[in-house]
Steps between C-alpha positions, in 0.01 A plus 500: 500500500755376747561835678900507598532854663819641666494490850525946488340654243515880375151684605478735242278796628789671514593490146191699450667782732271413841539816755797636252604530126795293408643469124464294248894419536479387865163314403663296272853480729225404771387146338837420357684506820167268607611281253883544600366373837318167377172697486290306277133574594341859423209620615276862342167582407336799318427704845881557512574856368181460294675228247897663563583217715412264189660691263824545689495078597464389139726755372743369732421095476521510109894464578441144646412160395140481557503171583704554854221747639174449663324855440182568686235857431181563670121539350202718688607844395397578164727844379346728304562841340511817685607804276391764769744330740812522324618769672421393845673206720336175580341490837551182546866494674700498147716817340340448171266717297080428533504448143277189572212418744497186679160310439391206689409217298492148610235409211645236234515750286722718725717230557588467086535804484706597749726200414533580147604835538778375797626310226562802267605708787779209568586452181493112531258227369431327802483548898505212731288580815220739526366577796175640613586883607356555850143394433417565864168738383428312192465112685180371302614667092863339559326196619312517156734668286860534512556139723335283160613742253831447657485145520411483126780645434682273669379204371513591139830518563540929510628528830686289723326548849243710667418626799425813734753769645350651859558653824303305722442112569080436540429598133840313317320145710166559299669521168718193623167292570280626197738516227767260377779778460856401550701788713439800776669768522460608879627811612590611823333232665749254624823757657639510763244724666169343362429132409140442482594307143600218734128472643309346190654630141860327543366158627212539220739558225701238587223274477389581191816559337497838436831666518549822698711804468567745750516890480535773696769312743607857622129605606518809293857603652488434892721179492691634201822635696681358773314766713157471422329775309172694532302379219289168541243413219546861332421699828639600804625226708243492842794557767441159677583338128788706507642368842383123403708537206783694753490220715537218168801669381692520853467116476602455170838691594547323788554272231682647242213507267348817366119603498458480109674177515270294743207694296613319211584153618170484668277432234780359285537208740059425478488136281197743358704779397670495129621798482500832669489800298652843572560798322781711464561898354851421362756247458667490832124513666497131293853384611431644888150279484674208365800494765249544761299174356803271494593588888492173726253576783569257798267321625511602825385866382154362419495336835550794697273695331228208564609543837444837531168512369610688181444214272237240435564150646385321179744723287643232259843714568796208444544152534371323822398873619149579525 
């Protein structure tokens, strides 16, 4: 499958109400005004509200052609019943009910499984990625399992594209090396605050033709306002983060260019980068994020933040800048 992904893309954790509840109006308002905005790649998985982040994307989807989409879900977390926990909240960061237990499963099994029922859950007969859910613990059963089960899939023709979705860059190169899988979905690991995906994943999947995707663009929050939050990777920001990402957004002022802006048009402008996904809790969250991505950043921003120290010097940033 020739993968043709939108440059932004709608990160749907928060469909399955991440950190607060949302309804299933605004869910669905969420992903149309994605589409309003020339969204055409969206990306779940099962973890997400145990299953209400699928339920709430396919819902919503069904109203569009489903030729014009590129849909992506995730595989590793198998969910299974949990009738003592229906009365209790998931610990796990979402405002849903425990009614299921997350079960890791990377086995081939696991992998069917887990894709059948996203399916159902979805309420559509086909996704087009599936990625590898944060293996990081499980290196040597999704070397085994889930990467060939995957790739069967794949080549009979099931699925479009596999891959792995992570947080970190060391593991994602492995699976690039060992496996023939198609796409990455790299989180947090190419921002304006942390690049080690430039050391050895981005040249390797350019090599190999692998395409990447980038989450996590905000790290978790800090460089999601024009003054830079306290949250970086789902903790508190270490104070010295906080006044690196101070100092980043003075310069960006200086030229009329907002934090969240220059965190989006960094990875946007990597030759490696096909799309950057980021979520949103309602409909102007969407059109805010997609204003921000069309900003021009000049040139000269990236320079003085090379200058400064606050930016690699092999940042692929803009044309003739590096």
């Amino acid at each position: 499958m020739e993968l043709s992904l939108s440059p932004l893309g709608l990160g749907c954790a928060q469909l399955g109400n991440l950190y607060h509840a949302i309804s299933d109006e605004t869910a669905h308002a969420t992903v149309r005004r994605a589409w309003d905005e020339g969204i055409r790649y969206f990306d779940t998985a099962p973890h997400y509200g145990l299953g209400l982040s699928e339920i709430r994307l396919g819902a919503a989807l069904r109203s569009f052609p489903r030729e014009e989409y590129v849909l992506s879900t995730k595989v590793g977390r198998v969910l299974e019943p949990n009738p003592d926990g229906a009365v209790e909240q998931d610990d796990e960061g979402f405002a849903v009910p425990a009614a299921y237990r997350r079960r890791w499963d990377f086995s081939r099994d696991g992998v069917l499984r887990s894709l059948e029922e996203s399916l159902t859950r979805l309420g559509l007969d086909r996704v087009d990625v599936v990625y590898v859910h944060d293996p990081d613990d499980h290196f040597d059963e999704a070397l085994r399992g889930a990467f060939p089960a995957l790739r069967d899939l794949r080549d009979q023709g099931v699925i479009g594209a596999f891959g792995a979705g992570m947080n970190q860059t060391r593991l994602p190169a492995e699976f690039v090396r060992r496996t023939d899988l198609d796409i990455l979905l790299v989180a947090g690991r190419y921002t304006l605050l942390d690049q080690p995906a430039l050391d050895e994943l981005f040249p390797l999947c350019t090599d190999r033709g692998v395409t990447v995707v980038v989450g996590g663009a905000f790290n978790g929050g800090i460089l999601a306002t024009a003054e830079p939050g306290r949250v970086y990777d789902y903790a508190e920001a270490p104070a010295e983060l906080v006044e690196r990402a101070r100092r980043i957004a003075e310069i960006c002022a200086r030229h009329g260019v907002e934090l969240p802006e220059a965190a989006l048009a960094l990875p946007m402008a990597h030759p490696a980068v096909a799309s950057v996904v980021v979520g949103a809790h309602d409909p102007d969250q969407v059109g805010v994020n997609a204003r921000r991505a069309r900003a021009v950043v000049p040139p000269q921003l990236w320079a003085e933040l090379v200058g400064a120290g606050l930016l690699r010097a092999d940042a692929v940033i803009a044309e003739g800048v590096s």
